[in-house]
KEMAR-803589 format. One record per atom (N, C-alpha, C, O): z, x, y; residue in three letters; atom name. Coordinates in steps of 0.001 Angstrom, whole numbers. Example, Ala and Ser with C-alpha at 12.3 -4.5 7.8 and 13.67 -1.06 7.14 Angstrom:
2
- zz, xx, yy, r, a
- 7800, 13190, -5690, ALA, N $
- 7800, 12300, -4500, ALA, CA $
- 7800, 13200, -3300, ALA, C $
- 8465, 14236, -3319, ALA, O $
- 7080, 12850, -2250, SER, N $
- 7140, 13670, -1060, SER, CA $
- 7870, 12900, 30, SER, C $
- 8039, 13409, 1138, SER, O $
//
This chain:
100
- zz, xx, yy, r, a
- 110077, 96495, 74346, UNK, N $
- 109937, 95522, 75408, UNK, CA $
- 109173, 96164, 76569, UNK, C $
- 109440, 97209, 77164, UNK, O $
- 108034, 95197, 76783, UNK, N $
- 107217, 96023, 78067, UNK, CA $
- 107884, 95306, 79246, UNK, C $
- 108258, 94134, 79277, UNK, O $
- 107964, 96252, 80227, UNK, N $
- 108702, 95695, 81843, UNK, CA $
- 107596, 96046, 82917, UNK, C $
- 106931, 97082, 82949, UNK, O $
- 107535, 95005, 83768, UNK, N $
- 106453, 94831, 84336, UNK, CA $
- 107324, 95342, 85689, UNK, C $
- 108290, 94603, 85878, UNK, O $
- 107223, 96283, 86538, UNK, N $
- 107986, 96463, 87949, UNK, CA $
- 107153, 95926, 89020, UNK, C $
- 105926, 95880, 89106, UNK, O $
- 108164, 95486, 89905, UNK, N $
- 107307, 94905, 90957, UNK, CA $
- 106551, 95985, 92244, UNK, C $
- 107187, 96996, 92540, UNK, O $
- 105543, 95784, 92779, UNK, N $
- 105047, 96363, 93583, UNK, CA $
- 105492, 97083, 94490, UNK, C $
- 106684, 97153, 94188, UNK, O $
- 105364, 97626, 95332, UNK, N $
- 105579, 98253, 96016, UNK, CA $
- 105293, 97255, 97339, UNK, C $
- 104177, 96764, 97512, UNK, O $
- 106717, 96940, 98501, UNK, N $
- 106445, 95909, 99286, UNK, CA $
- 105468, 96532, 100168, UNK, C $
- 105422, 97752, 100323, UNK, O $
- 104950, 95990, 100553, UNK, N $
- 103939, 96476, 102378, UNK, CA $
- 104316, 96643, 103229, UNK, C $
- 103779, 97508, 103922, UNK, O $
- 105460, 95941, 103724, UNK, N $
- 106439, 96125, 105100, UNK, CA $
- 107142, 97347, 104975, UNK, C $
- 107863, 97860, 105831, UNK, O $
- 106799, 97907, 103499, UNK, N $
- 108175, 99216, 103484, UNK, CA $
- 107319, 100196, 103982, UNK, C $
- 107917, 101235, 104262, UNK, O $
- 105556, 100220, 104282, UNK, N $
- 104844, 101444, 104090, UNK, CA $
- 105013, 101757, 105464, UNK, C $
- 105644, 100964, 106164, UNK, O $
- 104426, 103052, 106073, UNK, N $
- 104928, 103694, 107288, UNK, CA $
- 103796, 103030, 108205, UNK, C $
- 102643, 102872, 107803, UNK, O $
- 104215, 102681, 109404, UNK, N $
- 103562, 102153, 110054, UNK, CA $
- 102485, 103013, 111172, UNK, C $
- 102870, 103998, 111802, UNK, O $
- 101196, 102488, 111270, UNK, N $
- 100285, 102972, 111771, UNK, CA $
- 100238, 103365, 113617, UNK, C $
- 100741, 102606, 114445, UNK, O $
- 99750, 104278, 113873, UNK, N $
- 100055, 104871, 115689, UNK, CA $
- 98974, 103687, 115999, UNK, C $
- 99202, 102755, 116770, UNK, O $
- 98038, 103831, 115439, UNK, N $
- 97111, 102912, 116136, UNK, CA $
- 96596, 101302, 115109, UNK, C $
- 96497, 101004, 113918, UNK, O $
- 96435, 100783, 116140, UNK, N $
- 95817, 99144, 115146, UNK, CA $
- 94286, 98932, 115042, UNK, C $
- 93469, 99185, 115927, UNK, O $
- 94091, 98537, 114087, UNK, N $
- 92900, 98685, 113380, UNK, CA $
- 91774, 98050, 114407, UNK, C $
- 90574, 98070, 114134, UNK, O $
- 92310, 97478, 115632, UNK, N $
- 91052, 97291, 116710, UNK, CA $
- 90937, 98610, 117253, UNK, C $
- 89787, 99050, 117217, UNK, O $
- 91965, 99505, 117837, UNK, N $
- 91924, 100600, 117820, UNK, CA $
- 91160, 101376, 117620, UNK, C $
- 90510, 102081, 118391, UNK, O $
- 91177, 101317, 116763, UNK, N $
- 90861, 102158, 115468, UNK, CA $
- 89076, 101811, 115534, UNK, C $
- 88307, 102767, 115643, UNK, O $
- 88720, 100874, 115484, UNK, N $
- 87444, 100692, 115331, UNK, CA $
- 86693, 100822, 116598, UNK, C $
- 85498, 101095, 116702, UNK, O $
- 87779, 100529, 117820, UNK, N $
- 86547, 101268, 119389, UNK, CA $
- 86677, 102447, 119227, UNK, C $
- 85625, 102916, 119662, UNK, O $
- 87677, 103759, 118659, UNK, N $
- 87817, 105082, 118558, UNK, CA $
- 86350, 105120, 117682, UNK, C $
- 85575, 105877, 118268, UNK, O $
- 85667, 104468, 116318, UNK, N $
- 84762, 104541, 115747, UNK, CA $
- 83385, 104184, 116697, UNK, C $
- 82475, 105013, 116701, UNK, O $
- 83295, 103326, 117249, UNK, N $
- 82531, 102815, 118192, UNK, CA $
- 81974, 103661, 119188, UNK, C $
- 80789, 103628, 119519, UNK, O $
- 82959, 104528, 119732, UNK, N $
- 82999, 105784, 120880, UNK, CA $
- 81704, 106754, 119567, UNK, C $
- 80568, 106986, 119980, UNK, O $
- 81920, 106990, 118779, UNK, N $
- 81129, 108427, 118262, UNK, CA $
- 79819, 107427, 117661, UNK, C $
- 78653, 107677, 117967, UNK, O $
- 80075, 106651, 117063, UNK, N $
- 78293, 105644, 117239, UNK, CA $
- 77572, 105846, 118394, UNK, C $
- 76442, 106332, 118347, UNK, O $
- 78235, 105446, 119683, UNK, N $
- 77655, 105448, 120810, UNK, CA $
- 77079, 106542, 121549, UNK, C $
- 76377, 106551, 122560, UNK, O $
- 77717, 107836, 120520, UNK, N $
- 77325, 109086, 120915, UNK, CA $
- 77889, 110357, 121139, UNK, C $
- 77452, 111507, 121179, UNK, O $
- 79327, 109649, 121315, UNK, N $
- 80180, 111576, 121358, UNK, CA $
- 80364, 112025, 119876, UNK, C $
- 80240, 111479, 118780, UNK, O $
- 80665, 113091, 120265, UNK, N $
- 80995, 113822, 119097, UNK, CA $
- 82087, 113382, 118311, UNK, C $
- 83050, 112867, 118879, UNK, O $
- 82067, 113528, 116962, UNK, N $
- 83483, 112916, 116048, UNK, CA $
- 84329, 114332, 116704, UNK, C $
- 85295, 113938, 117357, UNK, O $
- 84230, 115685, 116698, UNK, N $
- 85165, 116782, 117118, UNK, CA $
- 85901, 116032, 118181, UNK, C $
- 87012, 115563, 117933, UNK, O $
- 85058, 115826, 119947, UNK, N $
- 85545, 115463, 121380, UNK, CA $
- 86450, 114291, 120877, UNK, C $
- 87636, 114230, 121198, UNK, O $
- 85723, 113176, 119912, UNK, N $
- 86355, 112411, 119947, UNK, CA $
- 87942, 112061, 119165, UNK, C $
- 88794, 111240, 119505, UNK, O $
- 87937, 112924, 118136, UNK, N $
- 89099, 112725, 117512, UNK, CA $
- 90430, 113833, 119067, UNK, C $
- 91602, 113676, 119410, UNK, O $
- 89632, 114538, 119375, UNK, N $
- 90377, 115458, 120180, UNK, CA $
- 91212, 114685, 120997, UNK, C $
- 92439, 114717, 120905, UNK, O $
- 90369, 113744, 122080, UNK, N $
- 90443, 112758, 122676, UNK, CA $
- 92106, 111581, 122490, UNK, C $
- 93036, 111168, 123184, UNK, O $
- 91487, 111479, 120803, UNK, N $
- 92591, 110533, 120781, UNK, CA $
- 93871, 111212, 119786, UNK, C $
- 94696, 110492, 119223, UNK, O $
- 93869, 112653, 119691, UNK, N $
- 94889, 113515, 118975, UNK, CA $
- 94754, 112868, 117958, UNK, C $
- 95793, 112273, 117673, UNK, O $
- 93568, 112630, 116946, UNK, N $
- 94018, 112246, 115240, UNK, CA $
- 92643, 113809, 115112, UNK, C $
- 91758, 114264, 115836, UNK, O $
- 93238, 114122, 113719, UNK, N $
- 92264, 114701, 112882, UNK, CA $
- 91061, 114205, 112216, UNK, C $
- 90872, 113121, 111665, UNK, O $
- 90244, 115257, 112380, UNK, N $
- 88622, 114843, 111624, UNK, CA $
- 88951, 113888, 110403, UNK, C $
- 88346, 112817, 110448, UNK, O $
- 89803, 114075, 109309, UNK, N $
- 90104, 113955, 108208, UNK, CA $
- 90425, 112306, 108280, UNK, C $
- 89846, 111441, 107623, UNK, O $
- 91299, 112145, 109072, UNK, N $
- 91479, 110478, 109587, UNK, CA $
- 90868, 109928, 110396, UNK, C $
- 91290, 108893, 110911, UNK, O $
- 89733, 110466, 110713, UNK, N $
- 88300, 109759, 111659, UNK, CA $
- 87621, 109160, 110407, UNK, C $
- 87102, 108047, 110488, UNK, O $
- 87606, 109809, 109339, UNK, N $
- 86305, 109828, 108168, UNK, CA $
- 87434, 109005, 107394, UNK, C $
- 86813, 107947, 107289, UNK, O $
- 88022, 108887, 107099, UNK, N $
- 89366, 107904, 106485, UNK, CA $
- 88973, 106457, 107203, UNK, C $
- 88023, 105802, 106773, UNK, O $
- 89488, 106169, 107926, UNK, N $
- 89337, 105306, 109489, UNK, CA $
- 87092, 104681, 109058, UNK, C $
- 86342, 103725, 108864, UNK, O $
- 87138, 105472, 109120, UNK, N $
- 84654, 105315, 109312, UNK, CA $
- 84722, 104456, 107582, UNK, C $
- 84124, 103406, 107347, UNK, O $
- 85524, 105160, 106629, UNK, N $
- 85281, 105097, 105265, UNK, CA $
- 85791, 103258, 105585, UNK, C $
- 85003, 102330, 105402, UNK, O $
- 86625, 103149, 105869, UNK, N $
- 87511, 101923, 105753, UNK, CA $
- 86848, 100711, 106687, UNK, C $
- 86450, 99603, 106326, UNK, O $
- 86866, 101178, 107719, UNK, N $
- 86100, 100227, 108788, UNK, CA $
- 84659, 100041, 108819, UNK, C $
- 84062, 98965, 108827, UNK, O $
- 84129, 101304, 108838, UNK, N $
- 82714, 101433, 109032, UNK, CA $
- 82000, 100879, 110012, UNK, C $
- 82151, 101196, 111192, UNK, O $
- 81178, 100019, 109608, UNK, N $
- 80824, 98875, 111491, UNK, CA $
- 81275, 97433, 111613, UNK, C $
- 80793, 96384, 112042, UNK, O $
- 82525, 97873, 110992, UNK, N $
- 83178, 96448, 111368, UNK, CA $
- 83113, 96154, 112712, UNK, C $
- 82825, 97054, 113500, UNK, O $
- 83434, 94538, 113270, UNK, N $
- 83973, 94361, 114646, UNK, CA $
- 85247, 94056, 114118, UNK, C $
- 85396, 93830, 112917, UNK, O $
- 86269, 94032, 115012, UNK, N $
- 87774, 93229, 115580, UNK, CA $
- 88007, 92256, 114553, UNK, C $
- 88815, 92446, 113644, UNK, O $
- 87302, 91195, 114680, UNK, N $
- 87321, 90046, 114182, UNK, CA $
- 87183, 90033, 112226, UNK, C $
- 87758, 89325, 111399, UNK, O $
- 86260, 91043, 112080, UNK, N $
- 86362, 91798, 110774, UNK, CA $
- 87460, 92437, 110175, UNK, C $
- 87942, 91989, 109134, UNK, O $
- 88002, 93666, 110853, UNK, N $
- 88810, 93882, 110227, UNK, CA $
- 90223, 92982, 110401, UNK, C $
- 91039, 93083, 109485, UNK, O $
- 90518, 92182, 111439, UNK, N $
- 91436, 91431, 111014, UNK, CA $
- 91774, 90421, 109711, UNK, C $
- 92835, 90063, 109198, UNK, O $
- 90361, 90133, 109422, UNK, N $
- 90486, 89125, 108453, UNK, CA $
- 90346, 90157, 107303, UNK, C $
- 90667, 89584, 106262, UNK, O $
- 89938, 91663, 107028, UNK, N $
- 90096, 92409, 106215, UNK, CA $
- 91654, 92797, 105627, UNK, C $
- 92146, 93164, 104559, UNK, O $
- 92093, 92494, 106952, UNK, N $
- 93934, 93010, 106645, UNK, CA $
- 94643, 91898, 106351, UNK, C $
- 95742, 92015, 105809, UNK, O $
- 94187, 90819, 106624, UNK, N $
- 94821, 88770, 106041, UNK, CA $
- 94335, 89094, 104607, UNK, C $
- 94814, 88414, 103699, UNK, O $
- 93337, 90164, 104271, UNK, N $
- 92730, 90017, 102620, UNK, CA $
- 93717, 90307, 101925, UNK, C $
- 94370, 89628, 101133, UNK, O $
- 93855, 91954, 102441, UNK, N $
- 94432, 93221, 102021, UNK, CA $
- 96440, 92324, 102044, UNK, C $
- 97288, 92950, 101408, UNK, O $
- 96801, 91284, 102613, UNK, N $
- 97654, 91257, 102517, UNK, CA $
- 97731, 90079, 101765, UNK, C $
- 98618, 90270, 100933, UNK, O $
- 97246, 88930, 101627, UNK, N $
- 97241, 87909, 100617, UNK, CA $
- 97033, 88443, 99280, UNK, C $
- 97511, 87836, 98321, UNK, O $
- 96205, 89784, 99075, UNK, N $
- 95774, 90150, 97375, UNK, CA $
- 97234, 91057, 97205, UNK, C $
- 97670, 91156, 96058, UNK, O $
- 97934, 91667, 98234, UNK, N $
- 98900, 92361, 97607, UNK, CA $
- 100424, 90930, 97270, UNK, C $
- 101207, 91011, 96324, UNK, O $
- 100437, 89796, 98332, UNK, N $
- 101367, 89303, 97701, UNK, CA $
- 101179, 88820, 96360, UNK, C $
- 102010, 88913, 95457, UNK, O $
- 99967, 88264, 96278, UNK, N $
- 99412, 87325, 95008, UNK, CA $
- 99478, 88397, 93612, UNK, C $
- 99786, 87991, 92492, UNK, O $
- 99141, 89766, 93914, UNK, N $
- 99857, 90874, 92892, UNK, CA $
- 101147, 90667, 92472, UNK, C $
- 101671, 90379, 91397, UNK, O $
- 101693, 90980, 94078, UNK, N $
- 103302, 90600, 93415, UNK, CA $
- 103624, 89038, 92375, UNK, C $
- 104402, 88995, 91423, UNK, O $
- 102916, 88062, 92817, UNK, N $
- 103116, 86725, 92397, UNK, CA $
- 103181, 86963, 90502, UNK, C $
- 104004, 86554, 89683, UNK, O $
- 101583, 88026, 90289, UNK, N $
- 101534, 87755, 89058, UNK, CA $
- 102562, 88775, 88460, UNK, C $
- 102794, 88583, 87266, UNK, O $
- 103098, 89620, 88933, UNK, N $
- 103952, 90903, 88471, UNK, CA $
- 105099, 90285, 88287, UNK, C $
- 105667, 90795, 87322, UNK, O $
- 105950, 89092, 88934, UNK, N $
- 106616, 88070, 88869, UNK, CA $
- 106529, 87278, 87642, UNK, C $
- 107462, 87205, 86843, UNK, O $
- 105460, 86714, 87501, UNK, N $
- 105210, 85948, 86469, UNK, CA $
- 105007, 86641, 85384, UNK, C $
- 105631, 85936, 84591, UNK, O $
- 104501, 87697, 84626, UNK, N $
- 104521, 88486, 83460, UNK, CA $
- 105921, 88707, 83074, UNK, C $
- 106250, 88297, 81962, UNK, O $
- 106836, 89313, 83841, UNK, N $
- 107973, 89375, 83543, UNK, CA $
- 108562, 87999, 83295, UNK, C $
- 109399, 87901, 82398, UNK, O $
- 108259, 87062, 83903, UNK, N $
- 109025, 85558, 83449, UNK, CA $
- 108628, 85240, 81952, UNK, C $
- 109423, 84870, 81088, UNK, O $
- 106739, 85521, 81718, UNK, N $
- 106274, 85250, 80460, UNK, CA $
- 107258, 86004, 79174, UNK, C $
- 107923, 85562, 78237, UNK, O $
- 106851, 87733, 79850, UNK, N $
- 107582, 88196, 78723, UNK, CA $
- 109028, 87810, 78122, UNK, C $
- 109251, 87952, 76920, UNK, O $
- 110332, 87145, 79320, UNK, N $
- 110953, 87225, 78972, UNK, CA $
- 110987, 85884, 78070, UNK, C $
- 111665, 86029, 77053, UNK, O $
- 110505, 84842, 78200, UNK, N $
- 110468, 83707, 77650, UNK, CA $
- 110053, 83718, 76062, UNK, C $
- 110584, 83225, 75066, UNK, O $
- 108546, 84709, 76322, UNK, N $
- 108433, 85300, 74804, UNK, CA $
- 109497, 85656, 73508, UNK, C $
- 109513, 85385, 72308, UNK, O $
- 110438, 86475, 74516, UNK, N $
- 111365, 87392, 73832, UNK, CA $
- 112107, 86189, 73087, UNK, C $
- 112316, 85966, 71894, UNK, O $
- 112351, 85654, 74002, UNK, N $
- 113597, 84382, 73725, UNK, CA $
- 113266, 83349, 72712, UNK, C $
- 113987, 82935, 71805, UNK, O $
- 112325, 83080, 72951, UNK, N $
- 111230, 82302, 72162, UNK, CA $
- 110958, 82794, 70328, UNK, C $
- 110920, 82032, 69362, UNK, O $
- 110811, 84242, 70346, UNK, N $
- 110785, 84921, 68998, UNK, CA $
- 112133, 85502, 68651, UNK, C $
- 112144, 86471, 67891, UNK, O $
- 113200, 85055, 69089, UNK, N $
- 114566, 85407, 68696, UNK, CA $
- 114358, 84004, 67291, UNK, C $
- 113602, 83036, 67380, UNK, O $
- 115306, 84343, 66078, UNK, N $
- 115633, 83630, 65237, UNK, CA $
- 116970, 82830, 65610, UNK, C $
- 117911, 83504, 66028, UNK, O $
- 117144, 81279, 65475, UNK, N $
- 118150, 80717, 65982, UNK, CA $
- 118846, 80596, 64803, UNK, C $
- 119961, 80073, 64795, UNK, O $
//
């Protein structure tokens, strides 16, 4: 019997210091010209989560990544939806190929 587990919720993951508007004027600042070093310094994150942060956002505006995170959160419930439903299929299957 294959078992389908459900996802991993989103509300359980650790929550972020900064919000992704944030996040994208901190990106905005080193476009405009400072240094990614001054600037991560600036706002105490590491190089490593500037280039994390650039990878993800890139030249988004505000208005972008909000509707990026309405994506990112409608495709993870609708995951769960179908991770839900496989397990309903399978079990119906099972029941279904039992001999009465």
């Amino acid at each position: 019997m294959n078992v389908v587990l459900p996802l991993e919720r989103q509300n359980e993951m650790k929550k972020s210091r900064f919000s992704e508007e944030e996040k994208i004027v901190i990106l905005k600042e080193v476009r405009a010209g400072a240094t990614v070093v001054a600037t991560c310094a600036k706002h105490n994150i590491g190089v490593q989560t500037y280039h994390g942060w650039k990878r993800k956002f890139g030249g988004m505006e505000v208005d972008e990544a909000r509707r990026l995170r309405a994506l990112e959160e409608e495709n993870g419930r609708l995951k769960r939806v179908v991770a839900d439903l496989t397990v309903q299929v399978q079990i119906l299957k099972e029941v279904n190929a039992k001999k009465w």
